[in-house]
N, C-alpha and C positions, 0 to 999 in steps of 0.2 A: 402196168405202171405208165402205158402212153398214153393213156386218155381219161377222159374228165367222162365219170358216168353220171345222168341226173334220173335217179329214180321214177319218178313223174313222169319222166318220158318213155315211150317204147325202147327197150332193148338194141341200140343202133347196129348195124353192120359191122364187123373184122375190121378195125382200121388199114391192116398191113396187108389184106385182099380184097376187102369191100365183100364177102360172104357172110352164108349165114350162119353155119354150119361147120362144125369137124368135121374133116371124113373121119365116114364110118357111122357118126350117127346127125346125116342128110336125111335119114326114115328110120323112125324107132318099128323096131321089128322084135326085140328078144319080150318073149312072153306079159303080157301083163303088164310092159311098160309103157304101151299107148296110154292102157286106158288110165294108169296111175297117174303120168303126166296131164291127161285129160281133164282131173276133176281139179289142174287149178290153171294149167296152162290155156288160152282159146281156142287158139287154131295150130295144130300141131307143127307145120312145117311151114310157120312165118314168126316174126319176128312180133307180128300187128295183134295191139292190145296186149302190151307184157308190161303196161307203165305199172308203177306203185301209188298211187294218191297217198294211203294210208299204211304207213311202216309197219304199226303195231299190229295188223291184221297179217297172220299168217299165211292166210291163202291169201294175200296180193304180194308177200315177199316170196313168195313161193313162187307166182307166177312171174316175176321179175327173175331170180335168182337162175330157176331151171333154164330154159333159154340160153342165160348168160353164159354159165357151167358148158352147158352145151356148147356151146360157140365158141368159148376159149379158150377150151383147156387144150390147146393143142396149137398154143401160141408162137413157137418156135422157142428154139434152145436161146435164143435173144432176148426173146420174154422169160423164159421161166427159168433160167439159170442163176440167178438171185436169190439165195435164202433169207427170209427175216428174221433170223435164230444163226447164232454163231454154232458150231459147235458143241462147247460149254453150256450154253443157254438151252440145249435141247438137253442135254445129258441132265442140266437142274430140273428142267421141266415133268422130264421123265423118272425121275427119285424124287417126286412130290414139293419138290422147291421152284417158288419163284425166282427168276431173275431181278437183278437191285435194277429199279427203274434206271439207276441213271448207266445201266451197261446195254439198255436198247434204244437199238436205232430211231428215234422219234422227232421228230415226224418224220415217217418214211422216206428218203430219199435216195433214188435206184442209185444214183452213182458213188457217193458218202457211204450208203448202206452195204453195198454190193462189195467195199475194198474192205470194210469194217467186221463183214462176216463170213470170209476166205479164209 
């Protein structure tokens, strides 16, 4: 939620380290996932050449996407301690019902959103 991504561009650095990487996965190592990563990511342990020109092409959101994943899921309890689902909203989710639009947080905003789904 603190940064502005533009697909078209290469996958940028960690804002909150300037890295590239989670630890733990700096080098894909468990079985099979180099090379699965391989056939859409280009160079394994950089960032360069992960832009998207074209959305609808799944190998070029795939090789945006993975990287990304890669790199921030491990944003801190700062970043990711914000649910976008109250409670309620996950429990309808989960018994085949939508939430009424007008009870989600839209357009996302961390702070509004963050008191709204506590």
């Amino acid at each position: 939620p603190d940064e502005i991504l533009f697909m078209h561009e290469d996958v940028p650095p960690r804002p909150w380290d300037q890295g590239t990487w989670a630890a733990g996965l700096e080098h894909l190592t468990l079985p099979g996932l180099a090379s699965l990563y391989a056939t859409f990511v280009p160079i394994a342990d950089s960032l360069n050449g992960t832009a998207a020109t074209d959305w609808t092409s799944l190998a070029q959101r795939m090789r945006y996407i993975w990287p990304l994943f890669r790199g921030r899921q491990d944003g801190g309890v700062s970043r990711n301690d914000c649910p976008p689902f109250s409670r309620a909203q996950v429990d309808a989710i989960w018994s085949g019902h939508t939430p009424p639009e007008a009870t989600l947080c839209l357009p996302y905003d961390l702070a509004s959103c963050c008191a709204a789904t506590r």
